[in-house]
N, C-alpha and C positions, 0 to 999 in steps of 0.2 A: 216156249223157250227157243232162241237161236239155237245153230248150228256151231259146233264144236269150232272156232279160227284158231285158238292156239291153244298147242298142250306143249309145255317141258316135265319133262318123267326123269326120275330118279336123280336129281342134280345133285351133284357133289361139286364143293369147290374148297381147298385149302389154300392157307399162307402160312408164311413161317408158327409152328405152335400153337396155329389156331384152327380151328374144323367151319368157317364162315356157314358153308350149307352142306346139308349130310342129307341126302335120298330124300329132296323136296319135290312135291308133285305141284303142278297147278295146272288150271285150264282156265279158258276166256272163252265167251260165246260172242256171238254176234249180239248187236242190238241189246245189250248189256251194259251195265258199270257192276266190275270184282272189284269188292272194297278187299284192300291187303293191309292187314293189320299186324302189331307186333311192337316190342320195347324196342330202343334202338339198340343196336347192335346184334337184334333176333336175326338179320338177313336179306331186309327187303330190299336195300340198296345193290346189294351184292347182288341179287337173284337179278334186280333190272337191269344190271351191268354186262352180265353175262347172256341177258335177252340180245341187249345191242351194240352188244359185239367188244363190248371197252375192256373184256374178259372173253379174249377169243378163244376159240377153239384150238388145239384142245388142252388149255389152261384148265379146262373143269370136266368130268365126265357128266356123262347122262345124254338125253337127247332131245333137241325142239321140234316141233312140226305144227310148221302152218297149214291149215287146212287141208292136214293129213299127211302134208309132203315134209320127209325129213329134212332138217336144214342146219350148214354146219357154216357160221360168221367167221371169219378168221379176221372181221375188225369192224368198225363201225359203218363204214360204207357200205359193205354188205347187207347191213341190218336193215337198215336203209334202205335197200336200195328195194328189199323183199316186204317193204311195207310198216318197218316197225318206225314208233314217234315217242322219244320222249319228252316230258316237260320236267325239267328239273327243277325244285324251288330254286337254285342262285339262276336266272334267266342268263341264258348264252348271244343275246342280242348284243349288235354294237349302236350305239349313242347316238353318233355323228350321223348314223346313213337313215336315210326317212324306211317309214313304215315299207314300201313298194320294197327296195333294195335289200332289208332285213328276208325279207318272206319269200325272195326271188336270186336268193346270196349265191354267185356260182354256178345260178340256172337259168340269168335273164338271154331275155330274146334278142340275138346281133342280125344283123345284116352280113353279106360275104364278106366285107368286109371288116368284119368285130365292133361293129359299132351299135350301141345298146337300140333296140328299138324304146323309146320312155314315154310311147305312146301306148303300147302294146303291153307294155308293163304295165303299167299304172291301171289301164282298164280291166287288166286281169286281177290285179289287188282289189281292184274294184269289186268284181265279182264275187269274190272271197266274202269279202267285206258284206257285202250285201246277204249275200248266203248263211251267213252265221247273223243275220241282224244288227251288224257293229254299227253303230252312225255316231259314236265319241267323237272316232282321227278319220284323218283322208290318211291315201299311200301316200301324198308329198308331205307328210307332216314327219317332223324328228322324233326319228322314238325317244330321247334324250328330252323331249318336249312331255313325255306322256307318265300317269302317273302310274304306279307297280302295277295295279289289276287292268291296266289298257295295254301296258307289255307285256300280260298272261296272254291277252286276247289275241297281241301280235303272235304269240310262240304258236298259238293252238291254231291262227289262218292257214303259221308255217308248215306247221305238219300234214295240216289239210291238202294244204298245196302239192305235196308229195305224195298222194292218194295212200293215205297210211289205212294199212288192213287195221293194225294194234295202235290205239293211243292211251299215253300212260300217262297220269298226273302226279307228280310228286310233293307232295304237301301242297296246292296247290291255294291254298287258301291264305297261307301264314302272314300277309301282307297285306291283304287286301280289306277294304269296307264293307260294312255291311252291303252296301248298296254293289258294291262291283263281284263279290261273292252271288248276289242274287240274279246280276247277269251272266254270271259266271255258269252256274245252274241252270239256266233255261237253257242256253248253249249246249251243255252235256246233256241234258231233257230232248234236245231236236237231234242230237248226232246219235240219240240211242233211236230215237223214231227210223234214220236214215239208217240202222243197223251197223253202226260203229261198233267196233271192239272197243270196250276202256276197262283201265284199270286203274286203281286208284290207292293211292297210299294217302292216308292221313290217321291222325290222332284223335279230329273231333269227331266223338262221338254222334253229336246233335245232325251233324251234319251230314255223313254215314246213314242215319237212318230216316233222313231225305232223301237222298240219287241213289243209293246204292242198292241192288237188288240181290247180292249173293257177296259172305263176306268168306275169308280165309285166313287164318292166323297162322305166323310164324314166331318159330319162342327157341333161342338157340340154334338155329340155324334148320330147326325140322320143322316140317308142319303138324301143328295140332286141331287135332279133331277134321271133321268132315268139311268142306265148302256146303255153309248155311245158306238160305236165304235169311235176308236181313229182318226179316216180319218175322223169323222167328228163332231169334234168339236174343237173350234179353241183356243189356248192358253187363251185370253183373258175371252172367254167361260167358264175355268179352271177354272181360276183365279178367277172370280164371285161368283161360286161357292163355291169356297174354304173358302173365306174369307165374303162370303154376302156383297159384294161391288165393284166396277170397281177399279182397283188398275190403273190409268189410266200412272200413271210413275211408274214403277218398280225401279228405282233408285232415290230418292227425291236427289236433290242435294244442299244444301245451298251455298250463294254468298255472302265472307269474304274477307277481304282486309288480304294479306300476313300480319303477324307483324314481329318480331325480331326471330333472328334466336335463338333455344331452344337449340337441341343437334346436336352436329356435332361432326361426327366418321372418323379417320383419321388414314391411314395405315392401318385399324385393320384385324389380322389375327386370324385364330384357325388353331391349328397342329390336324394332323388326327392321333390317338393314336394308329388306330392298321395299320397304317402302315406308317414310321417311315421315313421322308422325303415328304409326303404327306400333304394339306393342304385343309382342309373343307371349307374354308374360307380364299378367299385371298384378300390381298389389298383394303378392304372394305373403301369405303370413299362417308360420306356423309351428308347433312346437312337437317333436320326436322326446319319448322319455327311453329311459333304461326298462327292461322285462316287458318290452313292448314291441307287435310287428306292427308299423304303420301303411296303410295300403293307399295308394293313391288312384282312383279311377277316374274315366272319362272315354269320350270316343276321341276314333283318331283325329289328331290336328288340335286337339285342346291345350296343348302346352305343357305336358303330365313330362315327356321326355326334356323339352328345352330347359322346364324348373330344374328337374333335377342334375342335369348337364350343365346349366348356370349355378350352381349351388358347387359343385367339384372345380367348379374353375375352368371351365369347357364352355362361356355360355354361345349361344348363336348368334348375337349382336352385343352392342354395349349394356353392362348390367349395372345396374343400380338398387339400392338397399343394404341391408345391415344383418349380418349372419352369427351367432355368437356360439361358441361352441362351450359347454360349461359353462355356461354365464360370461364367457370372457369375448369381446368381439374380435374374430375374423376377419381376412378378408384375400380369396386364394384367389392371385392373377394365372393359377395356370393348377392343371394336375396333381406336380408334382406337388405341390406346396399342402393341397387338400390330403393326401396320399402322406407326407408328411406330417401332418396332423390328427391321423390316424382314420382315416372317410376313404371307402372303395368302393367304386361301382363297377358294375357289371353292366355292360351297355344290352341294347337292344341288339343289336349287329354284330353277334359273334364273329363273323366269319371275318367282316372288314375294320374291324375296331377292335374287338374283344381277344383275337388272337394274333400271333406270328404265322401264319401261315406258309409253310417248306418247312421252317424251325421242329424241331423233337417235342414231344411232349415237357422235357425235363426243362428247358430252355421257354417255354412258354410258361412253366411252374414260378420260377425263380427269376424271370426280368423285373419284377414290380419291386423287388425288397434284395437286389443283390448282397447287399450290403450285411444280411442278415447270412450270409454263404461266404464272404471275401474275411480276409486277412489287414492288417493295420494297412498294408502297402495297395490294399486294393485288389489283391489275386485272389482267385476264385478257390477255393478248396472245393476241389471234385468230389472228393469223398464226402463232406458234410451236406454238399449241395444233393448228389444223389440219395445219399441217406432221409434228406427231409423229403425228398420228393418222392420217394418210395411209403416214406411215413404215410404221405396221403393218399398217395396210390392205394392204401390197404384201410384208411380209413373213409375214404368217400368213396371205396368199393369200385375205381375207375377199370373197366375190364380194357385191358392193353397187354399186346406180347411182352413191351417191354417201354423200358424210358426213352429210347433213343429210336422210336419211330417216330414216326412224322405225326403233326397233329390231324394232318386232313385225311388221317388214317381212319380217325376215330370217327364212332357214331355220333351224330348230333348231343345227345342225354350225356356222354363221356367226354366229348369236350368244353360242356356249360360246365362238367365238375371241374377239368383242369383249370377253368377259369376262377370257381369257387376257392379254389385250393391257392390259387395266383392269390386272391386277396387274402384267405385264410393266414396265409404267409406275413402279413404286412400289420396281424394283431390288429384290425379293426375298431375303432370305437363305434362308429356308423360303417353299416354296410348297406349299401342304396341297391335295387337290383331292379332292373327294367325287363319288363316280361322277360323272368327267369326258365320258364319253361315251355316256351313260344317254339315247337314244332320238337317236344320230345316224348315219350309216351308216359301209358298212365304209370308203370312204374317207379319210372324215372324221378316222374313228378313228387309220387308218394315221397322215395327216399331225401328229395332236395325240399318238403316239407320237413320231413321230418330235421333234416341239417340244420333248416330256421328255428328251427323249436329248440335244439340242443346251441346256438348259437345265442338267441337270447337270454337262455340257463346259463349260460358264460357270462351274461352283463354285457354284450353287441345289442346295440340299437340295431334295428329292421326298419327298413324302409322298401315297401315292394310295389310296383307300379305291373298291374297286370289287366288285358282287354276282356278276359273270359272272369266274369261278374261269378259264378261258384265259387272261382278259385280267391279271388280278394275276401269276396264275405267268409268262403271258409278257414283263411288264414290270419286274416287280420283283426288285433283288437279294436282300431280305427280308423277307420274311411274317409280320406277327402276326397270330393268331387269336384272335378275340374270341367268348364265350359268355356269357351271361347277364351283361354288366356289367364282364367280368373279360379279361383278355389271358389266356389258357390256354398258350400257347407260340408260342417264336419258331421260323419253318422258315428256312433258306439257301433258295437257288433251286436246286438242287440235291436239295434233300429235298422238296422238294413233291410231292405229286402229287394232283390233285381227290379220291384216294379219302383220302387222309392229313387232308386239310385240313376236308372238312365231318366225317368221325369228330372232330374237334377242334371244330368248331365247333357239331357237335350236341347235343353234352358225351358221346357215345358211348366217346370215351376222351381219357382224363385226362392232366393233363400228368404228364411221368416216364415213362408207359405204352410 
């Protein structure tokens, strides 16, 4: 086992009414990954905040030391500048400037006279590049050119490039493919050879007990139990931890008698706009009933988001087909119109879609259904509006000081519910939800299973589109598989099984087969 690089001891940190970390310990070794695990809102963002400086000193007590030596950030340059790196799931890269200019932001090489050297650059990008095995992008290519898991790869050169003692990943996977996850991992496989510090926050499990060799849980803002190695403690062990309970089904599943059939999509196409003869979406046909979750899978790029974001009146190109809702046909040229119809979705992209961000929580509750809060003339009633928003607050368990903070306040798992609660508001007939629980913990997960379960007990159709193949088979009563554009076949819940489903989805075998 490495050498001790970072210990923070005893952390505390509050906000108004809330205790975020109470006496949290942790340690990093060299030539390691610390898996840090926890529900969201346990702390983990907060503790890495306060590593790098975004929570200076002395906003919090306790104390950090880098390979021994005390050290106090009083802001993020600091953190920096002493070795630390993070990687945040939302990337802090800009678009327009190529790979070389991202990785070298502030720090490239001038002549006396301030003029960039971009020979000198680029061969050192180069080197980076070379060092980690990258050979996707050159430094002159746009990162705005590159796909999500080649702009991980750019984040992780950057930090390198800053000779970081500590590198931190934060969800770092949420986005990516198969295939760029697995480069992703031999990367973190050569930088633990090179005796890198990392640490690592995520939720997959599977994945965890791959790279990680020593895990740590936070639950409420403390840490529980000892830093394990990860051979020897067993998921369920996690999961205790995590949530202070045996989560003994990971999937609750309710048991609903099929009713009438809701929406049924017939023919329905989307044209692929940038290239002209192409089709994002073909031949979509299918039918959602009442006392039913319908699950939708496929790998990324299958077309699983564009159906269902052509289906609300969102699509990606010109759409085409027949939608009938009750037996009666439809036809929504925009959001509003499907949202008026009584159809909500929950996009993939919280952050850039799914909410107001600056906006309060209460303000992000009640934009979708004002109407169901205003007066004949239009005016808002305060009192009614926060009365209902409070209603939810205490029925989807949302952990918040209060309604009038900010939404970016919240943990991940807390603001997918203020979202849930946004449509909740709007009496759904259809509720479509695109990986609803794509970077929140196992908790989290449980209780927004169980919310589908009591929502189709209300007579809400479910429609769920999700990448982790447990979580569909364990929610849904049935499966469509989507492949290149196309629904390939429907499984029961009963026929499924992970090897049946990606064979379908990889187009390895055909429907009929």
């Amino acid at each position: 086992m490495g050498e001790v690089v970072l210990e923070m001891k005893g952390i505390v940190k509050d906000f108004p009414g809330v205790r975020a970390l109470d006496d949290v310990n942790f340690e990093a070794r060299s030539g390691e990954l610390l898996a840090l695990m926890g529900e969201n809102g346990a702390g983990k963002s907060t503790l890495m905040k306060v590593l790098s400086g975004v929570w200076p000193y002395p906003s919090y007590q306790g104390d950090i030391y880098l390979r021994g030596e005390l050290k106090r950030f009083y802001g993020t340059k600091e953190a920096e500048a002493a070795g630390i790196a993070i990687i945040y799931q939302e990337l802090n890269l800009i678009p327009e400037l190529t790979v070389a200019e991202n990785i070298f932001l502030d720090r490239q090489t001038t002549n006396a006279f301030g003029i960039i050297n971009w020979g000198k650059l680029f061969a050192e990008t180069q080197r980076l590049l070379d060092e980690l095995n990258i050979t996707d992008f050159k430094p002159t290519d746009q990162v705005k050119d590159l796909t999500v898991g080649k702009q991980q790869m750019v984040e992780i050169a950057k930090a390198l490039s800053k000779k970081a003692d500590v590198l931190v990943f934060d969800e770092p996977t949420s986005a990516l493919t198969d295939k760029e996850v697995a480069a992703l991992f031999e990367i973190i496989r050569k930088l633990k050879r090179q005796g890198v510090c990392m640490s690592y926050i995520s939720h997959k499990m599977e994945e965890l007990q791959q790279i990680a060799d020593r895990v740590v849980v936070l639950r409420d803002g403390k840490t529980i139990g000892p830093v394990t190695p990860m051979a020897e403690i067993t998921l369920d062990q996690l999961i205790s931890r995590m949530v202070g309970r045996d989560v003994k089904d990971m999937f609750p599943k309710g048991e609903f008698q099929r009713g009438e059939k809701v929406l049924e999509v017939k023919n329905f196409e989307i044209d692929n706009p940038d290239l002209p003869g192409h089709k994002k979406v073909k031949n979509a046909c299918f039918c959602a009933y009442k006392g039913e979750i319908l699950g939708i899978s496929g790998l990324m790029g299958s077309g699983r988001t564009e159906l269902v974001s052509g289906i609300f009146g969102a699509p990606a190109g010109p759409a085409h087909g027949e939608i009938y809702l009750d037996d009666r046909p439809v036809k929504f040229r925009s959001p509003h119109a499907a949202i008026e119809h009584g159809i909500g979705l929950v996009t993939e992209d919280r952050k850039r879609i799914g909410l107001i961000l600056g906006q309060s929580i209460l303000q992000n509750m009640t934009i979708s259904s004002l109407e169901t809060v205003t007066n004949a003339l239009g005016v808002i009633n305060g009192a009614k509006e926060r009365n209902l928003a409070q209603d939810y607050v205490k029925r989807l368990a949302i952990k918040t000081p209060g309604l009038d903070v900010k939404i970016d306040t919240l943990s991940g798992g807390n603001q997918q519910k203020v979202i849930l609660a946004k449509w909740l508001n709007i009496k759904p007939k259809v509720l479509i939800l695109d990986e609803p629980t794509r970077g929140i913990d196992v908790g989290a997960k449980v209780e927004i299973y169980n919310l589908l379960n009591k929502l189709v007990e209300d007579g809400v159709t479910v429609i769920i589109i999700s990448s982790e193949l447990p979580e569909v088979m364990g929610i849904s009563d049935r499966i469509l598989v989507m492949c290149e554009g196309e629904i390939v076949v429907e499984l029961t819940r009963d026929q499924a099984t992970k090897e049946l489903i990606m064979a379908y989805a990889t187009g390895s075998r055909k429907q009929g087969e």
